[in-house]
C-alpha positions as CSV (number, residue, x, y, z in Angstrom):
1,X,-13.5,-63.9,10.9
2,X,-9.9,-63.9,9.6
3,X,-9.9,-63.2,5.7
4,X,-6.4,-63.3,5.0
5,X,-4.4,-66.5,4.2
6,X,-3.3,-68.9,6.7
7,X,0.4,-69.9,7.2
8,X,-0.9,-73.5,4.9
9,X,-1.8,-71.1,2.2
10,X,-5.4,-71.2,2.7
11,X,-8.5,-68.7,3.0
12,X,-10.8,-70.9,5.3
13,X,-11.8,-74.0,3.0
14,X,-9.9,-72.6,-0.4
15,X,-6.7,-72.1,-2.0
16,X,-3.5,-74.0,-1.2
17,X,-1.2,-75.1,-3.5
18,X,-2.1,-78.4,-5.9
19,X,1.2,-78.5,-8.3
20,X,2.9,-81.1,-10.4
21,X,6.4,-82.5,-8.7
22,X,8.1,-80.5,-11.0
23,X,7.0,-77.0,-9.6
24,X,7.6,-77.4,-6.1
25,X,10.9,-75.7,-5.9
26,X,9.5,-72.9,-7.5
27,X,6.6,-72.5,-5.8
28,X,8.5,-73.7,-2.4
29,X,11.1,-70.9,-2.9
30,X,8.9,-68.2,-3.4
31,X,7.0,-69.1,-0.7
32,X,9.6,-68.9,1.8
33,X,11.0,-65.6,0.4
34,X,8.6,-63.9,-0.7
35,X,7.0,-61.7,2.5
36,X,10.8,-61.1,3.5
37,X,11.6,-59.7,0.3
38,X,8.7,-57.5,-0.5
39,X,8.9,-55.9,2.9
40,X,12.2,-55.6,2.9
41,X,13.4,-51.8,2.7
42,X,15.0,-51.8,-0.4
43,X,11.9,-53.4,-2.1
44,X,9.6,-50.9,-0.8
45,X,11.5,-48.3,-2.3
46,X,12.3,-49.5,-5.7
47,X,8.3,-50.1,-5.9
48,X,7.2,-47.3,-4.1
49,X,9.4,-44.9,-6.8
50,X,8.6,-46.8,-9.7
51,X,4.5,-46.5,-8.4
52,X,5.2,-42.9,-8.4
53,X,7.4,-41.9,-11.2
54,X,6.4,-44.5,-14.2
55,X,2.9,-45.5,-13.1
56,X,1.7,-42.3,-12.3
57,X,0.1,-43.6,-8.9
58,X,-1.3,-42.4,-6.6
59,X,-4.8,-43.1,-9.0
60,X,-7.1,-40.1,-8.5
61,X,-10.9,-40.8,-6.6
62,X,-12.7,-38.9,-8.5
63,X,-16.5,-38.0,-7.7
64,X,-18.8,-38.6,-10.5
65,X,-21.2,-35.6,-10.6
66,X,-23.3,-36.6,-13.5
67,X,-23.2,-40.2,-12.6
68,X,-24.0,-39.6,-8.9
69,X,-26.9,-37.7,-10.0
70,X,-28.0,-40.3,-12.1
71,X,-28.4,-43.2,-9.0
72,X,-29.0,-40.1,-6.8
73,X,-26.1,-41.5,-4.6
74,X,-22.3,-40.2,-4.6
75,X,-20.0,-42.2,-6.9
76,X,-16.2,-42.0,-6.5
77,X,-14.7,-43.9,-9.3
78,X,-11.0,-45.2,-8.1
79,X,-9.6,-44.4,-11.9
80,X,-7.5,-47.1,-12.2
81,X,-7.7,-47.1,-15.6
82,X,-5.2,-43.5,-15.7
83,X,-2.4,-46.0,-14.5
84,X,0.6,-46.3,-17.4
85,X,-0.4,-48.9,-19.2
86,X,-4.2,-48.2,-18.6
87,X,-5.5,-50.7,-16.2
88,X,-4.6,-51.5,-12.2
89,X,-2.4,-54.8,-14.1
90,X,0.6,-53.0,-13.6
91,X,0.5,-52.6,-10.4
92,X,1.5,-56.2,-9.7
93,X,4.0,-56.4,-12.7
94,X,6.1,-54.2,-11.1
95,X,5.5,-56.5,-7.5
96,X,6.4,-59.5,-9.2
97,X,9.5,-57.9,-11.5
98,X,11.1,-56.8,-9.0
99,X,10.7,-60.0,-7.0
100,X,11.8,-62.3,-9.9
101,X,14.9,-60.0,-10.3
102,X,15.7,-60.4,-6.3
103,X,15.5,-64.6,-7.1
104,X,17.6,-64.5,-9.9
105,X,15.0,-64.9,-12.3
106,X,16.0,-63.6,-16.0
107,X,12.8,-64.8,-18.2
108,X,9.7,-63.7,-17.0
109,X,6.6,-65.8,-18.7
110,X,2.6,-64.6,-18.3
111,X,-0.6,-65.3,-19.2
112,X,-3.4,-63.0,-20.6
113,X,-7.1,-62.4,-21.2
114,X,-8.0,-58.8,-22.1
115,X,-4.5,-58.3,-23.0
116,X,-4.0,-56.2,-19.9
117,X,-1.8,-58.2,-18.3
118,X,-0.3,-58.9,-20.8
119,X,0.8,-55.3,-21.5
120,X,1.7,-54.9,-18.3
121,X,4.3,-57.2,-18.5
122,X,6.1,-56.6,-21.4
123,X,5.9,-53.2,-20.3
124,X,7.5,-53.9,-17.1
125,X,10.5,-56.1,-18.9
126,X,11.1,-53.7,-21.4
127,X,11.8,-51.5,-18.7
128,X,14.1,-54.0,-16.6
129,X,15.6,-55.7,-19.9
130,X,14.0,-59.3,-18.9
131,X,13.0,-61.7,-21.9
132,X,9.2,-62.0,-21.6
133,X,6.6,-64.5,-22.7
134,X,3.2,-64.0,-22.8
135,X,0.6,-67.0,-23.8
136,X,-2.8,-65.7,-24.9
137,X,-5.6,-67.6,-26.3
138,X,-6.2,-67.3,-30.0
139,X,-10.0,-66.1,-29.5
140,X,-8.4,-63.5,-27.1
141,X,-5.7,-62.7,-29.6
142,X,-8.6,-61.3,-32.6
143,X,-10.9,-59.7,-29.9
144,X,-7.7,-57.9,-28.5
145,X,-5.8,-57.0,-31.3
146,X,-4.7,-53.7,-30.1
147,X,-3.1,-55.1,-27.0
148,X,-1.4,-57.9,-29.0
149,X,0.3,-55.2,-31.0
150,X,1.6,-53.0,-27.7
151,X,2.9,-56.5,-26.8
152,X,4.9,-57.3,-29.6
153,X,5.9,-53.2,-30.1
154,X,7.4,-53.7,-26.6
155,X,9.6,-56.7,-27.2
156,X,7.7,-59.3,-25.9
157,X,6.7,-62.9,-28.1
158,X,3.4,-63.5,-27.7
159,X,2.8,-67.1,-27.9
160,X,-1.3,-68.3,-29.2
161,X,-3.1,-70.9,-26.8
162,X,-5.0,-73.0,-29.2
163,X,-6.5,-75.5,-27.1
164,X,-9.9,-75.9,-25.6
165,X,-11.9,-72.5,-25.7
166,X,-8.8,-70.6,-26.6
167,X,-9.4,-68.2,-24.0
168,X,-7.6,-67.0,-20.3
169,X,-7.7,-70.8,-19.2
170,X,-6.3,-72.3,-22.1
171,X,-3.6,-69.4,-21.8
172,X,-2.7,-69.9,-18.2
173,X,-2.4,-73.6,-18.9
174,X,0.0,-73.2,-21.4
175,X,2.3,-71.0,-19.4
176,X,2.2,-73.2,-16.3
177,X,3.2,-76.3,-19.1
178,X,6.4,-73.4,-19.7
179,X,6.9,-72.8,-16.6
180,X,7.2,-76.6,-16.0
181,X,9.8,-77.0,-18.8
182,X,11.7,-74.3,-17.8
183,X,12.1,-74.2,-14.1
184,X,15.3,-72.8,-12.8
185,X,15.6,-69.5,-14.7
186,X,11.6,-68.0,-15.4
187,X,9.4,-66.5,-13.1
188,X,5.8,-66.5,-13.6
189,X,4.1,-63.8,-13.2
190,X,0.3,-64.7,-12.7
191,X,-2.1,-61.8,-13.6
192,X,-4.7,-62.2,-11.0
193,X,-5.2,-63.8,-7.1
194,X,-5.3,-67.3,-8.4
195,X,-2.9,-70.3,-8.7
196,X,-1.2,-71.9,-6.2
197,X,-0.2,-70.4,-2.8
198,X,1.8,-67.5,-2.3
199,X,0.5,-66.1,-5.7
200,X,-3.0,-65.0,-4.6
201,X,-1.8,-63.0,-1.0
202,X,1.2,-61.6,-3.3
203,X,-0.9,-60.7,-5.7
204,X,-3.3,-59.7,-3.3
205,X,-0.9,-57.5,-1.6
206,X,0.3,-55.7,-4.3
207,X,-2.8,-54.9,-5.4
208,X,-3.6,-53.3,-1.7
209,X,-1.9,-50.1,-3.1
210,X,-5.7,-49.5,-4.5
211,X,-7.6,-49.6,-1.0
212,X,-4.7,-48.0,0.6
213,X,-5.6,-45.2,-1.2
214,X,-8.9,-44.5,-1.5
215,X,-8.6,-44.6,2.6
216,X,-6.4,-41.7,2.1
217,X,-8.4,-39.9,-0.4
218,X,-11.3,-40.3,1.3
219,X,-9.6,-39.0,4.6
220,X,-9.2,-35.9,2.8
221,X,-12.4,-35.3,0.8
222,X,-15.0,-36.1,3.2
223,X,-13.0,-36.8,6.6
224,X,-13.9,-40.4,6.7
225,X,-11.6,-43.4,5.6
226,X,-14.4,-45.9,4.6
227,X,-17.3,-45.8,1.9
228,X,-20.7,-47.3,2.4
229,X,-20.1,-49.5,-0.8
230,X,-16.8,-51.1,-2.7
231,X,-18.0,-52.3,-6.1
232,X,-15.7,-54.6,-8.3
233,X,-15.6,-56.7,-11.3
234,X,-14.1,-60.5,-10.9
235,X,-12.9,-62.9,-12.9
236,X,-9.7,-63.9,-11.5
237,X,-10.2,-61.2,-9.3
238,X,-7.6,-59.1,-8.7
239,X,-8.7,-55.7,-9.0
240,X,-11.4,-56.5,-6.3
241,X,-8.6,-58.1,-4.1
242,X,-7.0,-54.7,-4.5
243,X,-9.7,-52.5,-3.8
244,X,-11.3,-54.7,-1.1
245,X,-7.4,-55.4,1.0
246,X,-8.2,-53.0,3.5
247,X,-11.6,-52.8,4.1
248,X,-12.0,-56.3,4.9
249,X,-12.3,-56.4,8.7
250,X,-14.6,-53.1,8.9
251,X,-18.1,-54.3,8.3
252,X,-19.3,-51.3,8.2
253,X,-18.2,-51.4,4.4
254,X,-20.5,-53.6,2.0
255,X,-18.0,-55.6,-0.9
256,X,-19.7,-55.8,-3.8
257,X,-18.0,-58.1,-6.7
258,X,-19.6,-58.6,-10.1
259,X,-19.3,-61.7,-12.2
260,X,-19.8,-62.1,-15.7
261,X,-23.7,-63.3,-16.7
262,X,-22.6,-62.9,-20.4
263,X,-25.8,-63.8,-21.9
264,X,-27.5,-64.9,-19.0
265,X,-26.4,-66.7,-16.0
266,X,-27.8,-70.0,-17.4
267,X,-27.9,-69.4,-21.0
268,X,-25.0,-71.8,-21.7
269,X,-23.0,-68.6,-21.9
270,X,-21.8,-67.1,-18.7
271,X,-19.2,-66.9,-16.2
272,X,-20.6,-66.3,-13.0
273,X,-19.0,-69.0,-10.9
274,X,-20.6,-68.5,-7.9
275,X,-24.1,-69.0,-9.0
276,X,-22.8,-72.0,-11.6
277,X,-19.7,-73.4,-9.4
278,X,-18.8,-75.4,-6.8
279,X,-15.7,-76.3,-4.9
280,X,-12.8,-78.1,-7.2
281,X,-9.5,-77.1,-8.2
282,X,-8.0,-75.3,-11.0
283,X,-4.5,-73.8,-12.1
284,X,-2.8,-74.7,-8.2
285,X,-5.8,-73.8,-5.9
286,X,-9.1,-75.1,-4.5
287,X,-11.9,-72.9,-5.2
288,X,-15.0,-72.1,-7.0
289,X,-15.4,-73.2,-10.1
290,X,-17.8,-74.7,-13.3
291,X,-17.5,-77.7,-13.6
292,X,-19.6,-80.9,-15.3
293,X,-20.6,-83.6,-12.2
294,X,-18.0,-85.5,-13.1
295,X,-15.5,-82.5,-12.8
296,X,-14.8,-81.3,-16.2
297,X,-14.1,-77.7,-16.7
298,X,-17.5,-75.7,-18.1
299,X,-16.1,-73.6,-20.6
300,X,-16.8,-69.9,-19.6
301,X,-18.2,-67.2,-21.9
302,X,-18.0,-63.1,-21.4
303,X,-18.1,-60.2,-24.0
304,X,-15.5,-59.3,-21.7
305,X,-11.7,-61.0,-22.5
306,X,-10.8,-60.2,-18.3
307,X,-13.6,-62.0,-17.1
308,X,-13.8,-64.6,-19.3
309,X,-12.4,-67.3,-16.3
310,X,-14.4,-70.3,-15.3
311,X,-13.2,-70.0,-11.3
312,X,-12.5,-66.9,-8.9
313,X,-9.2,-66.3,-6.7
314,X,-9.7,-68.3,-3.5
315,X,-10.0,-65.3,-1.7
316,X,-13.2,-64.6,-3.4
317,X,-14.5,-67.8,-3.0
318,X,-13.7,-67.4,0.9
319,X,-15.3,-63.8,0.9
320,X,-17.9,-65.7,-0.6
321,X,-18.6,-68.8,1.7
322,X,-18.5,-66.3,4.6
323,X,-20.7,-64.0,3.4
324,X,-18.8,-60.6,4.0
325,X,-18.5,-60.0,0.1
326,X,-21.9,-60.0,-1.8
327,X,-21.6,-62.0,-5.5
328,X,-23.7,-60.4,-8.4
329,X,-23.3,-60.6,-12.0
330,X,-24.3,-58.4,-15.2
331,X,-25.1,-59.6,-18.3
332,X,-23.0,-58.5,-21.6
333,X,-25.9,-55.9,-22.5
334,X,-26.0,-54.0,-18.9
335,X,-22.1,-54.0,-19.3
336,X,-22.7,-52.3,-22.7
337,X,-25.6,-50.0,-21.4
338,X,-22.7,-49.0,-18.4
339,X,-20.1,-48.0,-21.4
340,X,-22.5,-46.1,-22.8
341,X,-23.9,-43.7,-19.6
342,X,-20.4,-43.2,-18.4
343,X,-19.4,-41.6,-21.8
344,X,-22.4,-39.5,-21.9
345,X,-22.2,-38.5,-18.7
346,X,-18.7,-38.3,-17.5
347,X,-16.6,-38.2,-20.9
348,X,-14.6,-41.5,-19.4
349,X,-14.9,-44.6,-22.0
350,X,-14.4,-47.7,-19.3
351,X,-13.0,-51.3,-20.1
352,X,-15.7,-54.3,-20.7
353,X,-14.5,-55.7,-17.6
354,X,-15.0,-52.3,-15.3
355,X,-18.7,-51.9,-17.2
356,X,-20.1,-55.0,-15.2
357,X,-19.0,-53.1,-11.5
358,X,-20.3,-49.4,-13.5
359,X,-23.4,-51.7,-14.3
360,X,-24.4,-52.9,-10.6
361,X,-24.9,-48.7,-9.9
362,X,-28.2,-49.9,-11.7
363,X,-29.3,-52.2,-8.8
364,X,-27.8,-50.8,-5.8
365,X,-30.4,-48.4,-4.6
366,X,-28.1,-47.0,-2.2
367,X,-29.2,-43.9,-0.5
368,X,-28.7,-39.9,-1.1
369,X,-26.1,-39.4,1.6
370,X,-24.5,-42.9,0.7
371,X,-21.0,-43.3,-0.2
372,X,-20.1,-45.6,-3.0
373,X,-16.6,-46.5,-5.0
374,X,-16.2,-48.3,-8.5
375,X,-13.1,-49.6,-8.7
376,X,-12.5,-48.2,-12.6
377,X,-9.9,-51.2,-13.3
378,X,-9.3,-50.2,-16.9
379,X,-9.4,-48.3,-20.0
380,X,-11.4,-48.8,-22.9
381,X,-9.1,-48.5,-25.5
382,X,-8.6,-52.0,-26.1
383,X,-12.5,-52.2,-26.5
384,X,-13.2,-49.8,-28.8
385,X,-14.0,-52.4,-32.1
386,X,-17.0,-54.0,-29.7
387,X,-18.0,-50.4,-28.8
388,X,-18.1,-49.3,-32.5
389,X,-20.0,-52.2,-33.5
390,X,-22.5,-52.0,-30.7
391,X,-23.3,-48.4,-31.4
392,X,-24.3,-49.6,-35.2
């Protein structure tokens, strides 16, 4: 099996690139320049440095002592979440910044769930002196107050999506409806490996950093370059992209992605698209995704702001079909329970959307001499008011 994308932008049956007229040049251009320029020497310099020096890579794998003596396995936890900014988002900014600036691009516009993202961006601009834009949904905006304000403290305008469940969806709809109106000058910089084709491999790819290095770091703790187990939250999916990139053609490596169950997987309150969805099309790509019979958009629900998507990237839904990535989900209260064991046991307080890989550890039953990585996508910071209130 080939799980990479196809020169037609596709991962076997998914992804591709369904855009309004008006998009096409955009798309078209960064199509055709973007594997030239991000490979280029220059590029990988610019990136590699910045990696270094302002995000603070490479992210330590850290082995979970407490925690592997809980599940009586070893846990490595990929700690994503020490990343400037506090999440593996950035890691793709700085991809997609440096890209834009290479095009010409001097407005950079993005959507955002948890915030994340968000940050990320602005973060990124600030630091290249780019206008930015980010859309959020108003729901998002009250749950995630703390990110809204490191938003606006670092220059960026950050526009409310007020439409439909006023969540990621409705956010990334309103950007693309931007980038539309303003085509010549803004790059978009889509948060996760969805949209149309390139933006899931180029997301994908810079997100690759992540499995790059727990190869390395694995290499030198135990003398092996593979775990047993990769475990990942998805929404969009990025993080899992990131962490899975370079284990996908070893089999001897079970993928393990988590979905949101939010209440229960069919509690009217969920977002686990692969148990829900089917194939359709949403934001620029085929995929899974919830959807009414007649092909309406089921509107997604997740404690968590990140997950909170009603499709996956078409990656996922290839690694899906295909079988060589395992799709589980966790409801918000064994996402909660996670939070909770990982601060009493390892002093690390984990983001909503990392809890629902943490809470998998739960049903894994791997074995004693077992190696297993959680991909510890980000921080909790943002997460704290839901923490507090749980704890009442």
């Amino acid at each position: 099996m080939n799980y990479q994308v196809n020169e037609k932008g596709y991962y076997g049956n998914f992804g591709g690139a369904y855009i309004p007229e008006m998009l096409v040049p955009n798309v078209e251009e960064l199509r055709e320049n973007y594997l030239k320029i991000i490979y280029s020497d220059s590029f990988q310099k610019e990136f590699n440095d910045l990696l270094r020096d302002y995000v603070g890579r490479p992210s330590p794998l850290y082995l979970a002592t407490r925690l592997s003596e809980h599940y009586q396995t070893n846990v490595y936890l990929k700690r994503e979440d020490l990343n400037h900014t506090g999440a593996h988002k950035i890691n793709n900014t700085i991809g997609q910044v440096l890209l834009a600036k290479r095009l010409g691009k001097t407005r950079i516009i993005a959507e955002t769930g948890a915030g994340q993202h968000g940050v990320a961006t602005a973060t990124v601009c600030a630091l290249m002196g780019l206008e930015c834009i980010v859309y959020m949904g108003e729901v998002d905006i009250q749950r995630q107050a703390p990110n809204v304000a490191r938003m606006k403290l670092l220059g960026a305008k950050v526009v409310p999506a007020t439409c439909g469940s006023k969540t990621l969806k409705d956010a990334t709809n309103e950007a693309i409806r931007d980038w539309i109106n303003n085509p010549v000058n803004t790059h978009y910089i889509i948060g996760s490996v969805v949209g149309p084709h390139p933006y899931p491999d180029m997301v994908a790819r810079f997100q690759s950093v992540i499995s790059e290095e727990i190869k390395m770091q694995l290499t030198e703790k135990i003398k092996r370059d593979h775990p047993d187990y990769v475990i990942a939250c998805v929404g969009g999916g990025s993080n899992a992209a990131g962490a899975f990139y370079h284990f996908l053609d070893n089999e001897k490596v079970k993928l393990i992605a988590v979905e949101a169950a939010g209440k229960g997987v069919y509690s009217g309150h969920s977002a686990a698209t692969m148990v829900l969805g089917k194939p359709g099309i949403i934001h620029g790509s085929k995929t899974m995704l919830m959807q009414t019979d007649d092909g309406q958009i089921t509107e997604p629900y997740s404690i968590s702001a990140g997950l909170d998507y009603p499709g996956v990237g078409p990656i996922h839904a290839n690694l899906f079909e295909t079988g060589r990535a395992a799709f589980v989900n966790a409801t918000d209260e064994e996402a909660l329970k996670a939070v909770f064991l990982l601060c009493k046991l390892e002093g690390i307080i984990p983001a909503l959307e990392s809890a629902h890989a943490l809470a998998h550890l739960e049903k894994l039953k791997a074995k004693k001499n077992e190696i297993v990585v959680v991909n510890l996508s980000g921080r909790g910071d943002k997460d704290l008011a839901t923490y507090i209130e749980k704890m009442q």
